[in-house]
C-alpha positions in Angstrom: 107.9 126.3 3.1 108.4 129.7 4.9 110.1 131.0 1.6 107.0 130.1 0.0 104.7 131.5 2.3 107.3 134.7 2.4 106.8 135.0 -1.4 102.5 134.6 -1.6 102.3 137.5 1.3 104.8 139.5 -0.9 102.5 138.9 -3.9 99.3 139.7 -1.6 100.8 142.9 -0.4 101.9 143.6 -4.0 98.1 143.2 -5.3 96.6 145.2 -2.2 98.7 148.2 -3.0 98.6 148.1 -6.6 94.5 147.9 -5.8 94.6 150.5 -3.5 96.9 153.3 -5.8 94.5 152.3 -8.7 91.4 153.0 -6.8 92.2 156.4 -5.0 93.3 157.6 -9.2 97.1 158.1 -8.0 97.7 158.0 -11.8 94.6 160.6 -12.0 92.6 164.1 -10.9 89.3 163.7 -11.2 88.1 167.5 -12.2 84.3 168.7 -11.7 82.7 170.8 -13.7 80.8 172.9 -11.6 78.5 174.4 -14.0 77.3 171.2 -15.9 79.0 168.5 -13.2 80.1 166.8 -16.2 83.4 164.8 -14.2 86.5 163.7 -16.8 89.5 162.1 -15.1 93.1 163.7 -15.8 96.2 161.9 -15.6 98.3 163.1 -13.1 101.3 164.3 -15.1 99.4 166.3 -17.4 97.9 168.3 -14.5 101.7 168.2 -13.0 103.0 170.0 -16.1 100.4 172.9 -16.3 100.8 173.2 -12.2 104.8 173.6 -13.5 103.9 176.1 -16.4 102.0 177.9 -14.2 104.1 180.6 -12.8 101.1 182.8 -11.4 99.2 182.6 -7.8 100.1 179.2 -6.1 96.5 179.7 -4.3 94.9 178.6 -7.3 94.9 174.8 -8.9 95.5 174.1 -12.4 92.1 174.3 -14.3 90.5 172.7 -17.5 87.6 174.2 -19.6 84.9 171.9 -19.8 84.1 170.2 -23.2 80.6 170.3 -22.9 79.9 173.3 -21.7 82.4 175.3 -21.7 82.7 175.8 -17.5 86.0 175.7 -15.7 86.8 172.1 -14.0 88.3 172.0 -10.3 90.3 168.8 -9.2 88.3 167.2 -6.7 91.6 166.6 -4.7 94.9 167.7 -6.1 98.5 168.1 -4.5 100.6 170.3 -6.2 104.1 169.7 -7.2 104.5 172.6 -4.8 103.0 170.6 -2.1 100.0 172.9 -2.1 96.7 170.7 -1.6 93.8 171.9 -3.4 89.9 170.5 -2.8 86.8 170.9 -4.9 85.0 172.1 -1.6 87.6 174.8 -1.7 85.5 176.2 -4.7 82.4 175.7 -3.9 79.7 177.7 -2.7 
């Protein structure tokens, strides 16, 4: 019975983090447009390969132009493969 109960907490613990890395967007940046506030959800590993094709100023985070309006987008929270954290308040006046 204790290798039963072993294997439900296992399963509970499995479903609580799998809840957890789906609802903070681990997979995901969440970008901002700050001219419109138009918000569009990124996955991770795209924003992970322009952070790598980027070989200019670490200061700054990878950026998107906005579809409907043409803005730039700023991750609400991004760390960078270079372990550089960026926030949107960062940008924000």
């Amino acid at each position: 019975m204790s290798q039963k109960n072993s294997k439900l907490t296992k399963n509970k613990l499995k479903k609580k983090f799998m809840k957890q890395f789906a609802s903070t967007g681990k997979n995901s940046v969440n970008y901002i447009c700050l001219q419109c506030g138009i918000k569009e959800s990124i996955p991770k590993e795209v924003v992970d390969e322009f952070d790598l094709w980027d070989e200019g100023d670490l200061s700054d985070a990878p950026r998107f132009t906005c579809q409907n309006c043409g803005g730039e987008m700023y991750s609400e929270y991004y760390k960078s493969t270079h372990d550089v954290e960026y926030k949107l308040s960062d940008y924000q006046k």
